[in-house]
C-alpha positions as CSV (number, residue, x, y, z in Angstrom):
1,X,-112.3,147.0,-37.6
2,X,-112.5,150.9,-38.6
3,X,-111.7,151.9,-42.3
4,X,-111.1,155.2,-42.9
5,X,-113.1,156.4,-46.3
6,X,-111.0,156.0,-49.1
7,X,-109.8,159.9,-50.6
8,X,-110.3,160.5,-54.2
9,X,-107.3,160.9,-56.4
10,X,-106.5,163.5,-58.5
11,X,-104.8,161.4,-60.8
12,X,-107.6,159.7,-63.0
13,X,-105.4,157.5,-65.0
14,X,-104.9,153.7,-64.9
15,X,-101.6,152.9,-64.4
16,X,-100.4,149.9,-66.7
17,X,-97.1,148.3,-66.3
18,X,-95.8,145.1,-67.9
19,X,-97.5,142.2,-69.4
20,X,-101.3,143.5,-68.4
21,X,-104.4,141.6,-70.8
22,X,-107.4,143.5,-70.0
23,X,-110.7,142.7,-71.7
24,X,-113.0,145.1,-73.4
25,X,-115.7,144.3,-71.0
26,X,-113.8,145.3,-67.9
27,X,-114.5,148.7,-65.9
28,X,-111.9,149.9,-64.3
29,X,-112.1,152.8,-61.9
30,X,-109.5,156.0,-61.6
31,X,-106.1,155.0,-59.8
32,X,-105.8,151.8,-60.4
33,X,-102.0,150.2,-60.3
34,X,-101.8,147.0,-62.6
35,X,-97.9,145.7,-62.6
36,X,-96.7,142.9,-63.6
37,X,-93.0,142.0,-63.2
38,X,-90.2,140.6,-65.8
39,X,-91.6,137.3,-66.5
40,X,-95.0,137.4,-64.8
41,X,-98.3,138.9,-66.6
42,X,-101.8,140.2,-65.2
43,X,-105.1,138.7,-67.0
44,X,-108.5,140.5,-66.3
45,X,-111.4,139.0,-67.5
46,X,-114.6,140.5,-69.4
47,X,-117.1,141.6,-66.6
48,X,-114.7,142.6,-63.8
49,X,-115.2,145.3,-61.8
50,X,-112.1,147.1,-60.5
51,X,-112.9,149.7,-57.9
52,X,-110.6,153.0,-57.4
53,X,-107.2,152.9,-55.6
54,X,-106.9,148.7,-56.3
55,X,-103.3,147.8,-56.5
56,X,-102.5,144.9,-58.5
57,X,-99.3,143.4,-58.6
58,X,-98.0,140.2,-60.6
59,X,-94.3,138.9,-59.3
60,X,-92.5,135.6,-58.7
61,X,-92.8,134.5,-62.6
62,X,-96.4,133.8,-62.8
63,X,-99.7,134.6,-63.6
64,X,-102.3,136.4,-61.9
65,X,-105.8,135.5,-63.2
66,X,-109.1,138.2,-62.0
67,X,-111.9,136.1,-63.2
68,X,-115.5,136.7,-65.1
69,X,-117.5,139.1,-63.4
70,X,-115.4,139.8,-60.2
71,X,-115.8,142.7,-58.3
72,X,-113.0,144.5,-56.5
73,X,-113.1,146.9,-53.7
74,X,-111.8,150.5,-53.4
75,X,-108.4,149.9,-52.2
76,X,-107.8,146.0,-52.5
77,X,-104.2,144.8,-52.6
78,X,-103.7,142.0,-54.8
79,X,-99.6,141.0,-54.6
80,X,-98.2,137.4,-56.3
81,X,-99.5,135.1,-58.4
82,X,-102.6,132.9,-58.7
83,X,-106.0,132.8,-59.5
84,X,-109.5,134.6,-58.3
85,X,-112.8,132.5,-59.4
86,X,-115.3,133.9,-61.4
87,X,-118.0,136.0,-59.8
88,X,-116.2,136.8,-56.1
89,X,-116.7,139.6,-54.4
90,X,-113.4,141.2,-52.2
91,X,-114.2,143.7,-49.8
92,X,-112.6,147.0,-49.5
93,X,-109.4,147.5,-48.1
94,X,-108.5,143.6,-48.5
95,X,-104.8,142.6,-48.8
96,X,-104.3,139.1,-50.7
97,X,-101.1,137.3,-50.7
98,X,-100.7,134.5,-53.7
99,X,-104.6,134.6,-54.0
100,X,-106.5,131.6,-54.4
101,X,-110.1,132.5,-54.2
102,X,-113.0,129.9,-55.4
103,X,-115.7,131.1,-57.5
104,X,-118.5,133.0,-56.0
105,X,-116.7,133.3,-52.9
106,X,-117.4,136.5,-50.9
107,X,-114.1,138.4,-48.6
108,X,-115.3,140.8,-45.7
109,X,-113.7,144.3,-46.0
110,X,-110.6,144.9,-44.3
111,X,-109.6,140.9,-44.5
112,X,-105.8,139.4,-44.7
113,X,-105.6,136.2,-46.8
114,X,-102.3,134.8,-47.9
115,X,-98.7,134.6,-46.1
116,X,-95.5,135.2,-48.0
117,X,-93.4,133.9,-44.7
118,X,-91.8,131.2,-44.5
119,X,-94.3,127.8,-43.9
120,X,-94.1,126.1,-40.6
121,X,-94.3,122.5,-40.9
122,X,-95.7,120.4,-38.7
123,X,-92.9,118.3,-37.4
124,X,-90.9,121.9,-36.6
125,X,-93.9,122.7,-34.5
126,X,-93.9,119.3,-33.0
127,X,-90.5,119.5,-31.5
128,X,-90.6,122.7,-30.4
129,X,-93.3,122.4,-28.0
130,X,-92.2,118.9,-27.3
131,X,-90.5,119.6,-23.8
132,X,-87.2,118.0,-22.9
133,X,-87.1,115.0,-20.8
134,X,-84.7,115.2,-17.7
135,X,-82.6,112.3,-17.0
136,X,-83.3,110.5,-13.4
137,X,-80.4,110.7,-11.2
138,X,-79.8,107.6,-9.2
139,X,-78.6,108.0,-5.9
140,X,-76.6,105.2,-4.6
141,X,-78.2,103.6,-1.0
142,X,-75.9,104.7,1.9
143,X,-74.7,102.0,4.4
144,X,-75.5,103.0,8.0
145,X,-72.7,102.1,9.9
146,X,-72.2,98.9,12.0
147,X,-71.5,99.4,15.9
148,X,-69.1,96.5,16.9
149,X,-69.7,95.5,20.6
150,X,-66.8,93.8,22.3
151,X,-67.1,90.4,23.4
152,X,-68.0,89.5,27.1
153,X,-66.6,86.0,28.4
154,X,-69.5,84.4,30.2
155,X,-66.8,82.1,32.1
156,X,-65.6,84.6,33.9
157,X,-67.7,86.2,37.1
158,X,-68.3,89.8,36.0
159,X,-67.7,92.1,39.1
160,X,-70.9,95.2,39.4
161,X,-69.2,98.4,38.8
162,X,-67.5,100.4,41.7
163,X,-69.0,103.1,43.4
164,X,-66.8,105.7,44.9
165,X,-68.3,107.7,47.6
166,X,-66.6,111.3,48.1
167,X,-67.8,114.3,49.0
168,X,-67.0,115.4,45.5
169,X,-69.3,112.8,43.7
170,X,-72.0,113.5,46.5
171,X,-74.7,115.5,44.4
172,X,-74.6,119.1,45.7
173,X,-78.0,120.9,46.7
174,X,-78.8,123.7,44.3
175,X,-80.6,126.6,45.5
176,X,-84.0,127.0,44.7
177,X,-85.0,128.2,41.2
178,X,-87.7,131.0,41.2
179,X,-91.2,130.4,41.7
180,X,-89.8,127.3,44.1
181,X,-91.1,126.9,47.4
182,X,-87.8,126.3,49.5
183,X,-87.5,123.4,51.7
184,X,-87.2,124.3,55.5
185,X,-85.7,122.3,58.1
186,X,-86.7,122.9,61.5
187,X,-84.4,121.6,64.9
188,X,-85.7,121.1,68.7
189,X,-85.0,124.7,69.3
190,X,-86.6,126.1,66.9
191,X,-90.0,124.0,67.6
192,X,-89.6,124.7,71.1
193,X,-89.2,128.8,70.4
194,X,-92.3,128.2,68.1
195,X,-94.4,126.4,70.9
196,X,-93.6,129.2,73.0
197,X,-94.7,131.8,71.2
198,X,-98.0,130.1,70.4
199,X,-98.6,128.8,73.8
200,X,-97.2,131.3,76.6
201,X,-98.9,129.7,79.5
202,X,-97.2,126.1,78.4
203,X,-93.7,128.1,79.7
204,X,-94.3,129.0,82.8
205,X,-96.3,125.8,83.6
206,X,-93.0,124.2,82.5
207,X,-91.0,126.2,84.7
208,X,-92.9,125.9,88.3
209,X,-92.6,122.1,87.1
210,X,-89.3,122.5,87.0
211,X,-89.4,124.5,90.4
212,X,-90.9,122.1,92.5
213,X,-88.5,119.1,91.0
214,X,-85.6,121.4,92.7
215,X,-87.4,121.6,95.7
216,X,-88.2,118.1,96.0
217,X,-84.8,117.5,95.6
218,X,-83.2,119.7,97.8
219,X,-85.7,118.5,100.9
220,X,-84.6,115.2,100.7
């Protein structure tokens, strides 16, 4: 985290508002704020070191203790009430919120201790991520329904079913779909105009056959 260097101030008073105690053994740098509000007072103890620019303000009808020996960074931002222990050490540029720092206890620079929101508790926290449960929906089982078959007397000789035969019920040849090889029928005449072309010397060996039957004929 960058800090910009703190600028000096030309104002080299200390600013005292309210009920402040400071002891005779505390140093306190140029620009220092120390407020405390109607009902709330500041106590600063003999060896503390309060560094230039540190803001130190006392509300909510309490008391805010800086302990023996401890050493304030330029800048710091002490707001609330409570207590910091003897001998700590808070960074520059530190913001503290209803402090409660032990003794000897060391703050990088730049830290943020304290909230003044409102707390979240744990059962709040609980049911908010606690997802809502979705009823089941019961779906009622569908009846397929029943085909009734009438009844058949077995007494009686059951006749097969009739066939008509017309030329209307007679299934109709459909022409042949494409890519179909067509069905040919071929008659006498046509085989014998076939033959005939294929064999030329089979007709006129069937005619001088047929000659010499006439001739035969007509000489008896």
């Amino acid at each position: 985290m960058y800090l910009s260097p703190l600028q000096l101030s030309s104002n080299f008073q200390v600013c005292i508002s309210g009920d402040v105690v400071v002891d005779e053994g505390a140093a306190i740098a140029p620009g220092v704020i120390l407020r405390a509000d109607p009902d709330s007072r500041i106590s600063i103890a003999a060896g503390a070191c309060i560094g230039m620019g540190v803001i130190i303000h006392a509300n909510a009808q309490g008391t805010l203790e800086i302990g023996a020996g401890v050493i304030l960074g330029a800048g710091v931002l002490i707001v609330g009430t409570g207590a910091i222990g003897a001998n700590a050490c808070i960074g520059a540029a530190t913001t503290i919120i209803n402090p409660c720092v032990d003794k000897m206890q060391i703050l990088p620079a730049g830290s943020l201790i304290g909230d003044g929101g409102r707390p979240v508790t744990a059962e709040v926290t609980a049911e908010a991520t606690a997802e809502p449960e979705t009823p089941a929906v019961s779906t009622p089982p569908v009846e397929k329904p029943v085909k009734e078959t009438p009844e058949v007397d077995r007494t009686k000789p059951q006749r097969p079913p009739e066939t008509t035969s017309s030329p209307e019920s007679a299934p109709r040849q459909q022409p042949p779909q494409p890519g179909e090889m067509p069905t040919i029928l071929y008659g006498q005449a046509h085989i014998n105009r076939l033959l005939g072309t294929l064999f030329p010397h089979r007709q006129a060996f069937n005619r001088s056959e047929e000659n010499g039957q006439t001739l035969g004929s007509g000489s008896e």
